[in-house]
N, C-alpha and C positions, 0 to 999 in steps of 0.2 A: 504493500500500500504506500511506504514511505517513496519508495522508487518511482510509482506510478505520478502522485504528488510533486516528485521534484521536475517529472519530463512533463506533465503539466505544466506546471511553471516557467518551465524554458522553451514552452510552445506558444505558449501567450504574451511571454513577455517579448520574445523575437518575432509576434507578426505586431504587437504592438509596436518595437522600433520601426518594420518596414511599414507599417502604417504610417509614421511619424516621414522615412524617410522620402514615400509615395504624396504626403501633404505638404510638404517644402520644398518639394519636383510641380509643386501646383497641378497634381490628380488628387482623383476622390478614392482615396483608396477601399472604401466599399467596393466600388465600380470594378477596381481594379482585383482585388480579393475574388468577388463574383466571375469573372472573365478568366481569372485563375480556374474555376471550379470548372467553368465552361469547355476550355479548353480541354480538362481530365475527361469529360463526359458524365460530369457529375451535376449537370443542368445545363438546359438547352441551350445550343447557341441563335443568334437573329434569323441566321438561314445557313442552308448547307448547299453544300456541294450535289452534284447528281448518284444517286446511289448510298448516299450518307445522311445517318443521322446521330443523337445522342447515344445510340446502344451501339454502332459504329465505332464514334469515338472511345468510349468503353472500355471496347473491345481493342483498342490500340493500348490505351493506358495498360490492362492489364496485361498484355505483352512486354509494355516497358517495366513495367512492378515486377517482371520475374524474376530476372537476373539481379536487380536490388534487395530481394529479399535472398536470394543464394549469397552473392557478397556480404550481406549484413550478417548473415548466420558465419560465415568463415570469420569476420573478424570478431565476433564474441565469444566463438569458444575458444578464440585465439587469446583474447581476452581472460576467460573463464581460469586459462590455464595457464595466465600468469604474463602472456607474450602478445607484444603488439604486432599484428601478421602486416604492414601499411605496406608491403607488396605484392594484394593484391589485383589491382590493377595489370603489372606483368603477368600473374598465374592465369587471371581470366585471359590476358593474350595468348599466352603459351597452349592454353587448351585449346582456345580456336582455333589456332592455327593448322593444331596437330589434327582436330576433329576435322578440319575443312580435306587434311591430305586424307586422311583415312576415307574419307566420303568418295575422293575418286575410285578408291578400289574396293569399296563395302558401301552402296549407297543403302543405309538403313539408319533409322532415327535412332533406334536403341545402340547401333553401334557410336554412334556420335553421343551418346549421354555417355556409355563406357566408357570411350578414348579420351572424352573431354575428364569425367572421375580421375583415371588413372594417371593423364598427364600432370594435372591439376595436385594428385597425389604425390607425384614422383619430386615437385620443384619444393612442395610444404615439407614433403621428408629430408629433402637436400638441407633446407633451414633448418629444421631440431638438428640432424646428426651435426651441420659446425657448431651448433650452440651447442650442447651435453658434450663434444669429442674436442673441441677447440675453445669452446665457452665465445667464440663471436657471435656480436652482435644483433639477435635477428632482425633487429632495425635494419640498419646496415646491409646486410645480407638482401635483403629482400630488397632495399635500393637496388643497389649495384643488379641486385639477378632481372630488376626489371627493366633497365638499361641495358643489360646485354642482350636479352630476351626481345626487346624492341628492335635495335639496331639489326641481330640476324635476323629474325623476320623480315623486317622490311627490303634487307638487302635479297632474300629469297625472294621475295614477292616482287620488287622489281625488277627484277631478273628473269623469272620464270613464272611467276604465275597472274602476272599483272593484267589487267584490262586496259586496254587502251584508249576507250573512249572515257569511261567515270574515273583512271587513273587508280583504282582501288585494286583490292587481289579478285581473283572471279569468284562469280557467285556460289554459292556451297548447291550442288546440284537438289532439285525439290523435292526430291524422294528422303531426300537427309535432314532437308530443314525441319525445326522443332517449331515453323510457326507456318500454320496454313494461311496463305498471304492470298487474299481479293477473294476467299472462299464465299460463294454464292447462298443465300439464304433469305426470302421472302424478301424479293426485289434489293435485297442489301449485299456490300463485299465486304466481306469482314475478314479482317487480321486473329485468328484464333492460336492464341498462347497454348501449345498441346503438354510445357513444361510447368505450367502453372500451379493444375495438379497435384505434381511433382514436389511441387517448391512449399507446397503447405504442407504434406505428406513429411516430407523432411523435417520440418519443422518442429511437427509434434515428436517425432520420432526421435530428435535430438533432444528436446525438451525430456521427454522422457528419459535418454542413456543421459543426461548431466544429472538428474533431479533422482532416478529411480537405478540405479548403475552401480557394482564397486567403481567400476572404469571412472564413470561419473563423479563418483566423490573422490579419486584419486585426482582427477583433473583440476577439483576445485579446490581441494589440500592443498595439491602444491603449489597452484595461484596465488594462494593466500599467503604461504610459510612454507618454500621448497625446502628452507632448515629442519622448518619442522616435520613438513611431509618423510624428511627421509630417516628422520628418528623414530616416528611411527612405523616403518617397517614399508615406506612404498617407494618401489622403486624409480626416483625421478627422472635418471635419463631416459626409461624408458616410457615413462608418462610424457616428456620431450617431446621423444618422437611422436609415439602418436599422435600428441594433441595438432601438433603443426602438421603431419602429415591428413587427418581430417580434415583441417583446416583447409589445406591446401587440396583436397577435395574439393570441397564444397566450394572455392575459388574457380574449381572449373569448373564445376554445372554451371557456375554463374558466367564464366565464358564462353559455355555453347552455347547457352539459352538466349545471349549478348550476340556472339557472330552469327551463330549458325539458327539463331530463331528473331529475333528481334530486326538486326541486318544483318543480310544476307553473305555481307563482304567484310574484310579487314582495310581500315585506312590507314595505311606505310606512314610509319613516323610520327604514330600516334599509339598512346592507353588511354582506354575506354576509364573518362570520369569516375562512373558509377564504381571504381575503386576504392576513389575515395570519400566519394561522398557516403559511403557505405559505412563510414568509421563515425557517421554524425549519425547515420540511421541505430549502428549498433550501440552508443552511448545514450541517443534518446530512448531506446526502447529495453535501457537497463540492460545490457547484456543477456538479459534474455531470451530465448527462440521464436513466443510468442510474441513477446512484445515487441522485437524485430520483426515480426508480418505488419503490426500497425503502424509502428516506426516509419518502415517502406512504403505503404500507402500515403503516407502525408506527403514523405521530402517527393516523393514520385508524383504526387499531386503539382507541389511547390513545380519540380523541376520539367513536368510538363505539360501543364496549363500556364507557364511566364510565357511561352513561344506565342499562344493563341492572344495573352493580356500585352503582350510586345505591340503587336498588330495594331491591336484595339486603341490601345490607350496611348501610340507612340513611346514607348519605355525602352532602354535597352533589355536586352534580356538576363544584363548581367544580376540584375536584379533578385532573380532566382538565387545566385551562389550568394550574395549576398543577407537573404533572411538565412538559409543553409548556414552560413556560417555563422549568425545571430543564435538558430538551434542551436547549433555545436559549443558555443561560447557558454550559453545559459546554463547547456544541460551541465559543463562541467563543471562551473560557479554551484547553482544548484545541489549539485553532489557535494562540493565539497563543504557547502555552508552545513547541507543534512549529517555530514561526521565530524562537523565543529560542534553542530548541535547535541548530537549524539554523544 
């Protein structure tokens, strides 16, 4: 309850600043807030496009909500278990990447959630083994791995698997992708998230191994007191690994559901945001699993109804990272006023 209360608090008080900041830009930030909502598909907009309407847009939003709530789950148990995972934005690369090659020779959805788990897996266990074998940094680590991880890609991609006209890598073949894109339905095209399912199913299921687990309460021991988790008799490098090697899972469902379901392409010389916006969704939503779904639905509101209130109200769009970062600010002030008070 106490937790719920403080990401309250750092959700109200940072759309109050950008209210404030939206009334000294001379908008009404009502207007602006509502157009916010509009553009998620969470109320109507004036008129639409042909074939589109509010269950349309919807249906786009919760495409983009899925790979935010895979990222927010990787950084909280990254969290949970004592380690800040802030690369993953690379691992969601790195999955894509690997999932987009595998789809040339295995066009199947399920092999693409596999390849993206295991790759996603393999770069989170490279970070526990130097941290418990070398004790570096996984801060660090995960910089630098996301920096190396971009640049070979990208020099892959244009080299060999580039598109020539969008300049991006080529599309993940549609038998692969995890999002049925223009799918036909009572005169509607709809964008259908097939990983979404998925991504709440996960959710509970990890709420469960942290909350109802030895595993689980190993995890959260040595978050706490790795000293003390290892006087209690649990073995921490090996809690290490795991915890970042799940992590770094769930870093890549969140970058197939990103590449190879949300868009279709990799864009060279870039990591997908939702990395790190995902470390504001996992601190509002308490570290938690569930409260990371709710977490995700907001900042995914925030970050994709600015583009429709952009339009509308003439606003940059930067406007979005900016309440974004108002959450993030609060929720940790919040937290940490709740254990001065404590």
């Amino acid at each position: 309850m106490r937790k719920f209360s403080q990401s309250l608090f750092a959700i109200i008080i940072s759309l109050a600043f950008g209210a404030l900041i939206l009334w000294l830009m001379g908008k009404d930030p009502v207007s602006a807030y509502m157009d916010i909502l509009r553009g998620s598909g969470l109320m109507e907009k004036v008129k639409y496009s042909g074939r589109q309407n509010m269950f349309t847009d919807f249906m786009s939003f919760i495409d983009a909500l899925t790979p935010m709530i895979f990222a927010s789950l990787a950084v909280a148990l990254a969290l949970k278990g004592g380690f800040f995972n802030i690369g993953i934005a690379g691992q969601m690369l790195f999955a894509g990447f690997c999932a987009h090659m595998a789809a040339l020779f295995i066009p199947s959805k399920i092999a693409v959630i596999v390849i993206g788990f295991i790759a996603g897996a393999l770069i989170g266990a490279l970070i526990g083994w130097l941290k418990y074998r070398f004790n570096v940094n996984e801060v660090v680590t995960s910089i630098m791995l996301d920096s190396i991880l971009m640049y070979l890609i990208t020099f892959y991609i244009n080299t060999f698997y580039i598109n020539p006209v969008s300049r991006q890598s080529k599309s993940i073949i549609s038998g692969a992708r995890l999002t049925l894109s223009g799918f036909r339905w009572e005169g509607m095209k709809l964008d259908i998230a097939l990983a979404f399912p998925v991504a709440i199913i996960t959710a509970v299921i990890l709420n469960w191994f942290i909350e109802r687990t030895t595993y689980g309460y190993e995890i959260k021991a040595t978050g706490l007191s790795p000293h003390a988790a290892y006087y209690a008799g649990i073995n921490v490098n090996r809690t290490a690994l795991m915890t970042m090697t799940l992590s770094g899972a769930l870093a890549g469902l969140a970058g197939v559901s990103y590449f190879c379901g949300y868009l279709a392409a990799i864009q060279p010389g870039e990591t997908p945001l939702i990395g790190f916006d995902a470390i504001a969704v996992s601190l509002l939503g308490g570290n938690n699993p569930l409260g990371c779904v709710f977490a995700s639905f907001l900042i995914t509101v925030i970050s994709k109804g600015t583009i429709y209130m952009s339009s509308r109200q003439n606003i940059d769009i930067e406007i979005a990272s900016l309440i974004t970062a108002f959450i993030l600010t609060f929720a940790a002030c919040s937290s940490f006023l709740g254990r001065r008070r404590k």
